[in-house]
C-alpha positions as CSV (number, residue, x, y, z in Angstrom):
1,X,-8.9,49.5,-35.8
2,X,-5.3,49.5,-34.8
3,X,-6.0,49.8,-31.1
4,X,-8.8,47.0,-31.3
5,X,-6.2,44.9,-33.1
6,X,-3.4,45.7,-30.0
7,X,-6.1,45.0,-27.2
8,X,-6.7,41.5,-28.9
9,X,-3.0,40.7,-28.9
10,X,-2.9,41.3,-25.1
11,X,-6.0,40.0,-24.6
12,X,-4.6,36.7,-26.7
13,X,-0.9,37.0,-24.7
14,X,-2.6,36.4,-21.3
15,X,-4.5,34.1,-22.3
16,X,-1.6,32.2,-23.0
17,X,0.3,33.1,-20.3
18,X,-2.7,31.9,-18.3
19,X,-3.2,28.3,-19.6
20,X,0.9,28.1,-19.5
21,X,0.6,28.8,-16.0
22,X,-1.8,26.0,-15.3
23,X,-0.2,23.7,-17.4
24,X,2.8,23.6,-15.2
25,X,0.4,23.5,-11.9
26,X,-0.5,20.0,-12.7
27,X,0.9,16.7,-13.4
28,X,0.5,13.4,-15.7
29,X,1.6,9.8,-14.6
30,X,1.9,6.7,-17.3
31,X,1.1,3.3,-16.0
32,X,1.7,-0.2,-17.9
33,X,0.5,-3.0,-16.2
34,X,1.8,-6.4,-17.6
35,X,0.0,-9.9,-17.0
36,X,2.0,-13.1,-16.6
37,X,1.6,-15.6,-19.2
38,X,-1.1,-15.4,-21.6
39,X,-3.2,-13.2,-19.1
40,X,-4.9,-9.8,-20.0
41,X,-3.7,-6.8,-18.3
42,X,-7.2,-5.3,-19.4
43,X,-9.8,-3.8,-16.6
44,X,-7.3,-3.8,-13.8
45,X,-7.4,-1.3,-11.1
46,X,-4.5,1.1,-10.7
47,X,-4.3,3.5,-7.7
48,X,-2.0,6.4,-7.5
49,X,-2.1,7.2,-3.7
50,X,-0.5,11.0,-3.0
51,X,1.2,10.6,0.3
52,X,3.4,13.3,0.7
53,X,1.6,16.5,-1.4
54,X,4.1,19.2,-2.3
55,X,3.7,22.8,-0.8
56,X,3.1,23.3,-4.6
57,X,-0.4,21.3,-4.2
58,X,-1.8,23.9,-1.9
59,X,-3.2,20.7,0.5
60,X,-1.7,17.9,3.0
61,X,-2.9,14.7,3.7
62,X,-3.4,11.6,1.6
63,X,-5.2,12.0,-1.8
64,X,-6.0,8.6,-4.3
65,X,-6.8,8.7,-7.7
66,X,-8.0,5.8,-9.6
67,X,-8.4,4.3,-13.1
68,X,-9.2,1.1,-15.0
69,X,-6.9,-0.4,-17.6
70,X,-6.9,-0.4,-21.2
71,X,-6.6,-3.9,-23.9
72,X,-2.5,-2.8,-23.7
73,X,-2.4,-2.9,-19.6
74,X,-1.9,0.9,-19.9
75,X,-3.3,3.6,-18.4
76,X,-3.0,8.0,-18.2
77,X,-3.6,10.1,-15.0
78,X,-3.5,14.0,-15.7
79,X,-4.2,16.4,-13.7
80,X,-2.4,15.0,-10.6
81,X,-1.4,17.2,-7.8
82,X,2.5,17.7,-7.6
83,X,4.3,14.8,-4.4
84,X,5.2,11.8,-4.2
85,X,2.5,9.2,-5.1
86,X,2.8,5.6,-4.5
87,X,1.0,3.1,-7.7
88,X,-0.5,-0.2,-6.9
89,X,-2.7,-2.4,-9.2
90,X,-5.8,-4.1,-8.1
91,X,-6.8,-7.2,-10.3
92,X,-10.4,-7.6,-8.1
93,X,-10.6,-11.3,-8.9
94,X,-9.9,-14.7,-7.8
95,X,-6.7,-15.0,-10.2
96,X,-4.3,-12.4,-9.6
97,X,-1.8,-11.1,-6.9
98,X,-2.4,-7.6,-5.5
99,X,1.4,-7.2,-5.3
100,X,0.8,-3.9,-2.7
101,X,-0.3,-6.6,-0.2
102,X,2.8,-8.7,0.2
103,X,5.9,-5.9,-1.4
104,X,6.7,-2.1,-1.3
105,X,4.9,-0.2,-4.3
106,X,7.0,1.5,-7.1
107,X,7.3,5.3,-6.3
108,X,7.3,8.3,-7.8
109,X,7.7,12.0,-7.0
110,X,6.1,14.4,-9.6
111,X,7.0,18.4,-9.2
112,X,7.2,21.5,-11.3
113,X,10.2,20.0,-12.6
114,X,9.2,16.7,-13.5
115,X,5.8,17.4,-14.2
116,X,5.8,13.8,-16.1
117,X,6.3,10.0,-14.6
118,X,6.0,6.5,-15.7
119,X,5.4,3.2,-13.8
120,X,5.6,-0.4,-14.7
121,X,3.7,-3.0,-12.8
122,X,3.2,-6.4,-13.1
123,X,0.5,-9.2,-11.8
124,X,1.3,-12.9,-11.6
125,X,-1.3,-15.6,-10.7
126,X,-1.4,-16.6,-7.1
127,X,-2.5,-19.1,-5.3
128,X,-5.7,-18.9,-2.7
129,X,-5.7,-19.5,0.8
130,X,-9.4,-19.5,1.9
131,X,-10.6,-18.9,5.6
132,X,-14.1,-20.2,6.6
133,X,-15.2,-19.5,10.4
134,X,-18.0,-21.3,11.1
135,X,-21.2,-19.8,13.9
136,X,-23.7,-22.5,14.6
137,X,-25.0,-21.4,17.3
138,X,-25.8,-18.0,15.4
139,X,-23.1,-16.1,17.9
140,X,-22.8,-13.0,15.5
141,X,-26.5,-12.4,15.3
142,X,-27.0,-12.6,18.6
143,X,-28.2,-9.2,19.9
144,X,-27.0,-9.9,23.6
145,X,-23.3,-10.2,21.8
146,X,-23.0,-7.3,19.0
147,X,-19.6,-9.3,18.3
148,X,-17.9,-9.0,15.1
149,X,-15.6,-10.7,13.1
150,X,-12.4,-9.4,12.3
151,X,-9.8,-11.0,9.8
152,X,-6.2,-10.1,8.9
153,X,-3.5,-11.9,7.0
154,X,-0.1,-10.5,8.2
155,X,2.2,-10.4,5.4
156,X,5.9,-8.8,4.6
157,X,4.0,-5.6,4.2
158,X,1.7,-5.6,7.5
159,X,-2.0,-6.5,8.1
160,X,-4.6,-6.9,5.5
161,X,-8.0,-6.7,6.5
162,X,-9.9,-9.3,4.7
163,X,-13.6,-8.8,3.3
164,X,-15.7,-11.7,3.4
165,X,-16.5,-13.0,0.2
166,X,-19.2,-15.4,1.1
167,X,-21.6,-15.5,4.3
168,X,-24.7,-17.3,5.4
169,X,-26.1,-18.8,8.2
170,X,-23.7,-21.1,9.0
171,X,-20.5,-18.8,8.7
172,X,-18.4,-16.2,6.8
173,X,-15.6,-16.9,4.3
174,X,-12.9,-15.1,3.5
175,X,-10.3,-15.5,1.0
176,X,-6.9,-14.2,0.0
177,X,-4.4,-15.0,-3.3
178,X,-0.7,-15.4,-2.2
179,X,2.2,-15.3,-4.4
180,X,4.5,-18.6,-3.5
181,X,7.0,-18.7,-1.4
182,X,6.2,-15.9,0.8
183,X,5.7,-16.7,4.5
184,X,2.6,-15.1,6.0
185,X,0.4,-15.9,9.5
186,X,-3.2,-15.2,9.8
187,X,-5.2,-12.9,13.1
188,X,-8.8,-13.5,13.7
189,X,-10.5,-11.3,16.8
190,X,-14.1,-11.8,17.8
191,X,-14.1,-9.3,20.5
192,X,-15.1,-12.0,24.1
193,X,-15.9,-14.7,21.6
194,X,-13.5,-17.9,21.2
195,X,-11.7,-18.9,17.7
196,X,-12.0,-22.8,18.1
197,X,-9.5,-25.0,15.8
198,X,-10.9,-28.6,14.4
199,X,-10.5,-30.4,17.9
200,X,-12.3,-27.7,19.6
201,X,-9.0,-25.9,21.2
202,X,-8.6,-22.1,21.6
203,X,-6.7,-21.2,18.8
204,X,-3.9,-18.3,20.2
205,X,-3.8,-15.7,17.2
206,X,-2.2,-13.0,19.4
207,X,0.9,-15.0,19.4
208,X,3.5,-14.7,16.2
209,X,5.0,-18.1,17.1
210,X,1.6,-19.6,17.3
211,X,-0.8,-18.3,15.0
212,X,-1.6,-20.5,11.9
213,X,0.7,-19.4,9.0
214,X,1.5,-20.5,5.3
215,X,4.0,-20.7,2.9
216,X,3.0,-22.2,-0.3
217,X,5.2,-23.8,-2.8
218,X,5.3,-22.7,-6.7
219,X,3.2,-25.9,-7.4
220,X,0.3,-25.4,-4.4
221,X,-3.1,-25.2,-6.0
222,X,-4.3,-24.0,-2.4
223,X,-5.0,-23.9,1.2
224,X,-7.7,-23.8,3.5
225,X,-8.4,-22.9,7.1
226,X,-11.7,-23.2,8.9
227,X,-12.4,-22.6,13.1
228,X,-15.1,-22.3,15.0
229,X,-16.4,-19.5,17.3
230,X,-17.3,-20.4,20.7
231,X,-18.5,-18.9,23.7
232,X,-15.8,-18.0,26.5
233,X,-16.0,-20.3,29.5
């Protein structure tokens, strides 16, 4: 009996040692997320993005892990590989300010000794600038063509690549929300197809000085752009 109650003392000290050991091989990250105003910071998306992994993570490259918010704006990642990981919020509506599109995300480096982080975040109603690019003549669809449409708002951080949110015969629109007072320009490329402005004009997107550009004031309800794409002479 004595020697049965020894080997299940050892048995039970491994064990231990064990799940001790892989407690400290993983990490956990806090996130609060406040809303502006009388907003709720409930079902946003937060993204931890691992861009540099420690040697400690047994992998390189680029690794995202996501999660939705809580009533409280908060939300728990465990599990995480040990690096430095890089926390954005994504509201996914027409309200909201994904503030990784215009400034430099909060940071945070988790290792085996500081196996634990916290990041605040905020969001802040925006204001939207909407893009419609109009195609009578149906040049998209057009199987001689096989163009494509390709839309990017250049702001303090770089290019974003905008989705449409809307498209039918006649078109596509796009959209973005912008935080005031933060200068940005817009690039639209339809491979050998032309961008026409409201008189008809080429519209020169490849040039910083020329492209179309905002900057809205605090008070701005909105702005909207709209061309035309035409065939190249």
């Amino acid at each position: 009996m004595r020697r049965n109650v020894s080997h299940f003392g050892f048995v039970l000290a491994a064990l231990i040692v064990t799940c001790n050991a892989w407690a400290q091989t993983s990490a956990t990250l806090a996130v609060q997320v406040a809303a502006q105003g009388s907003d709720s910071p409930s079902g946003l998306v937060v993204v931890a993005s691992l861009s540099v992994p420690d040697t400690a993570a047994g992998f390189s490259g680029p690794r995202a892990f996501a999660s939705v918010t809580d009533p409280t704006g908060q939300v728990s990642f465990t599990g995480l590989p040990f690096g430095i990981y890089s926390v954005c919020v994504e509201p996914k509506n027409q309200l909201f300010v994904e503030p990784c599109r215009w400034s430099p995300p909060p940071t945070v480096h988790l290792t085996t000794q500081n196996t634990s982080g916290t990041v605040g975040l905020a969001v802040q109603r925006g204001v939207p600038v909407d893009i419609r690019i109009d195609d009578p003549t149906g040049l998209l669809i057009s199987a001689s063509t096989g163009q494509a449409v390709v839309t990017r708002v250049v702001t303090p951080q770089g290019p974003v690549h905008l989705r449409p949110v809307a498209q039918d015969a006649g078109g596509i629109n796009y959209r973005i929300v912008a935080p005031p007072s933060v200068a940005a320009s817009i690039q639209i490329s339809a491979g050998g197809l032309q961008i026409l402005d409201g008189t008809g004009a080429p519209v020169n997107f490849s040039s910083v000085a020329l492209a179309p550009s905002f900057n809205l004031g605090p008070t701005a309800t909105g702005q909207f752009f709209r061309y035309t794409l035409g065939n190249t002479q």
